[in-house]
C-alpha positions, 0 to 999 in steps of 0.5 A: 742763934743768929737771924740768918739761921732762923731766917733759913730756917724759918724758910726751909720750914715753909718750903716744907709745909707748902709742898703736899706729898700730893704735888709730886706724882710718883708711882706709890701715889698714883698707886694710892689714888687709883686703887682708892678711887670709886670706879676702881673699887667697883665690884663686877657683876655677872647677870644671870637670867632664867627662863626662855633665853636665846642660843647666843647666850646660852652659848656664851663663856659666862653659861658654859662655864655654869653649866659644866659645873652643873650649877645651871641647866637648859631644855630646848624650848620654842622661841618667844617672838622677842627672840628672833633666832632659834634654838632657844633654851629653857635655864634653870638653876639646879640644886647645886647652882641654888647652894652656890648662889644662895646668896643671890636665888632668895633675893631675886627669884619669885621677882625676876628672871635676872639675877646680879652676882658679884663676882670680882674686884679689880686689884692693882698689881702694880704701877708700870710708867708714868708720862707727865706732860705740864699738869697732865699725866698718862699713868700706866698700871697693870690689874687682875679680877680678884673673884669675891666668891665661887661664882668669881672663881670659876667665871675669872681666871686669876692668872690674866693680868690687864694693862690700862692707861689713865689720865691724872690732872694736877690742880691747885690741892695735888694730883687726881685720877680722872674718874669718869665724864667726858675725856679732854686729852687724857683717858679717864678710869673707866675707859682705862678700865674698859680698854684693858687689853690683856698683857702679853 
């Protein structure tokens, strides 16, 4: 074989081992480091308290939706000085909130009036533009709530999809989604997370 095809070759080769899959950011990559990172995979909790609690939370989605599936219950009660407006309502578990959340009513109930239920995951639907700019990137996705059990079910409805922008910066070992700290230019997941507006 002659020198030049080797010289090529050799060439072509370390071309081909110096580039990472990671330097070049494409939708299938911004995809893997978004549903893989930690604040993505953050299972959502829902806490439920029992006891004296005020009318605005009695009132809210969350407990009317546990109410009309009879898991929870209220009697109107006189309100604690810590709560400032009345009505105020006495919430209970019933039978059949305790068999719905049987996984959670044992762990919790003799210690505390609150009690944290996971409820969903956030599952990426898909990858809908990027915009780079240098080493920075705004990476736009759209993303659901999964429910991960009965409670999920009912307090999320699995048809609403989210849009979010998050920020991507590229360092010297590929490209990485901004998870959380202060924002420089480019959001960060969390805040992406916390801005989902719904899509239209």
């Amino acid at each position: 074989m002659p020198r030049s095809q080797v010289a090529i070759i050799f060439v072509l080769l370390c071309l081909t081992v110096a580039c990472s899959p990671r330097d070049f950011l494409t939708r299938r990559l911004a995809t893997d480091l978004i549903a893989g990172s930690d604040t993505f995979k953050t299972t959502q909790q829902f806490w439920l308290r029992t006891g004296v609690i005020s009318n605005k939370d009695y009132t809210s989605p969350e407990y009317v939706t546990l109410r009309r599936r009879g898991w929870i219950t209220g009697n109107g009660v006189s309100c604690p000085p810590e709560i400032a407006f009345p009505p105020c309502w006495d919430m209970v578990i019933t039978p059949l909130g305790v068999d719905a959340l049987r996984d959670w009513v044992s762990a919790t109930a003799a210690s505390s009036q609150y009690m944290s239920v996971p409820v969903a995951q956030r599952e990426l639907l898909a990858v809908t533009g990027i915009h780079k700019d240098g080493s920075q990137a705004d990476v736009d996705f759209h993303w659901r709530w999964a429910a991960v059990n009965e409670v999920g079910a009912a307090l999320y409805a699995r048809n609403t999809e989210y849009g979010s922008t998050v920020g991507f910066i590229h360092y010297d070992d590929g490209w990485r989604v901004i998870e959380g700290g202060p924002a420089k230019v480019n959001p960060s997941l969390s805040d992406a997370l916390k801005n989902a507006a719904p899509v239209q």
